[in-house]
N, C-alpha and C positions, 0 to 999 in steps of 0.2 A: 117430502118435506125437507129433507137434510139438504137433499143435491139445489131446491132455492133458496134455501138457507145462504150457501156457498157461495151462488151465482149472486146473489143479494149483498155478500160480505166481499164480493170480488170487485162488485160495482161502486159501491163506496170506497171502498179502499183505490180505486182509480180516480175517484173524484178528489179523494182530499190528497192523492200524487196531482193531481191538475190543478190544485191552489195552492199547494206547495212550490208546482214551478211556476202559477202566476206570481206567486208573492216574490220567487228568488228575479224575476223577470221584472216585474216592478220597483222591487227597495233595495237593488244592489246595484251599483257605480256600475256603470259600462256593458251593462247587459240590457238595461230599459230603451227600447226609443225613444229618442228626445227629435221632438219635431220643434225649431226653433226657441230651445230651454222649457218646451210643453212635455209632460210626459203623461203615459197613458197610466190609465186606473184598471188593469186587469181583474184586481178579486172582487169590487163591486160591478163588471160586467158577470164577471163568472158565476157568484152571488143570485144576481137576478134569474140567471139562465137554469141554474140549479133550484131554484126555489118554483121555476114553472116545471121542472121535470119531478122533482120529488112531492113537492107538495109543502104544504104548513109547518111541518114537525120539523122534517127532515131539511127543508128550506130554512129552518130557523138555526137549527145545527150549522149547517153547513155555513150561516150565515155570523151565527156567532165564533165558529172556527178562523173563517177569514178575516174579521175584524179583531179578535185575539193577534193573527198575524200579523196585520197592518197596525196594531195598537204597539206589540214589539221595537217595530221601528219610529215609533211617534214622540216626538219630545216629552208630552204628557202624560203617556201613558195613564191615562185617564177612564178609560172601558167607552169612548165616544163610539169609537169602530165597530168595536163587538157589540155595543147594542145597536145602535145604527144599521147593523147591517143582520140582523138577527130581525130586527124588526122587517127590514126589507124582503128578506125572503121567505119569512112567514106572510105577509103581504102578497108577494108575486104566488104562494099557492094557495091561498086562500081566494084571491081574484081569479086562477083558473079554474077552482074546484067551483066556485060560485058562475061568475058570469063573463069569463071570457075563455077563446078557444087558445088553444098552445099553438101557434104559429110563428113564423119570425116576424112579420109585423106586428103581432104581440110583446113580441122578444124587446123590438125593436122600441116599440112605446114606453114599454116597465124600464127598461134601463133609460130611455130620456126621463122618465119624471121621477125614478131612482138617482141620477146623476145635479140633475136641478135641486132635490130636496138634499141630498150631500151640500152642492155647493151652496146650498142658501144656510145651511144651519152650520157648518162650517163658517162660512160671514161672520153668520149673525157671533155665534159662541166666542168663535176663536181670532176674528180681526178688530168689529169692530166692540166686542165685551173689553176685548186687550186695550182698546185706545189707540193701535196700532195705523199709524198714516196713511192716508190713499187707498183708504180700500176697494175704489171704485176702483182703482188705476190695474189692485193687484186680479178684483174680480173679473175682469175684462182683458186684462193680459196673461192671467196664467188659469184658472180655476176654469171660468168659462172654454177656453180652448182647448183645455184637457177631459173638458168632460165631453165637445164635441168629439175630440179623435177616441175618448174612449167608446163611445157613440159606436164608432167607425168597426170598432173589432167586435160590435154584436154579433154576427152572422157565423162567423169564425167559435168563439164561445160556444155559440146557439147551436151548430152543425157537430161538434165535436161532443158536447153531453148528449144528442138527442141518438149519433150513432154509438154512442155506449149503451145509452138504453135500448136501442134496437137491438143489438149483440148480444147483449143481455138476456134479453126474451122476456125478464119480468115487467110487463107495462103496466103501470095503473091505471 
């Protein structure tokens, strides 16, 4: 019981090093990809990806840790992220413990309609509740195409949680 205690304390303690270097990878100047002033959303891929390996609980932790993160750097500081993204990954493991399989095309679908319900309530809340101009212009030029490319780094995400959990040995 001790030695998967350990092995269990070793595995989360890797996961929340691997949203600590998404989040330094995404909210600090000159470390982020910028694909034409696009930048990519690492801790809600990593989020979704964590919430299909752990589960409900542990997806919602990890999900409320990463949005604490991304909340840090947010003008509003507001708890949008951490609950948002608590909700999501208690989500992503409830849908695998219920009715879908853990694959990457699993992977692949939870982060597009995790990335579409970001950018839609993000809209709705914070462009056009503000009164803020063009928000068709900012949906479609920035939001939209960062959620594709974050799209893009599913598989990446997806293959790096799930050989932790192999290494690991404790599978659920």
């Amino acid at each position: 019981m001790r030695k998967e205690r350990k092995i269990l304390l070793v595995r989360r303690g890797i996961f929340v090093l691997f949203l600590l270097i998404a989040h330094i990878l995404q909210n600090t100047a000159g470390f982020s990809p910028s694909f034409f002033g696009v930048h990519v959303w690492f801790l809600l891929t990593l989020t979704v990806c964590l919430g299909l390996f752990e589960r409900e609980v542990a997806g919602a932790a990890y999900g409320l840790f990463a949005g604490a993160l991304w909340d840090t750097v947010s003008p509003l500081n507001d708890g949008f992220y951490a609950l948002l993204f608590a909700v999501v990954g208690a989500a992503c493991g409830i849908l695998i413990n219920t009715l879908m399989r853990n694959n990457l095309r699993t992977a692949l679908l939870l982060n597009t309609l995790a990335h579409l319900l970001y950018i839609a309530l993000y809209t709705v809340f914070f462009v056009l509740a503000q009164g803020i101009g063009n928000a068709g212009w900012l949906f479609l030029r920035y939001l939209l195409p960062s959620a594709a490319i974050s799209i893009l780094f599913t598989p990446f995400a997806y293959l790096a949680v799930r050989a932790v959990m192999h290494r690991t040995g404790l599978r659920r």
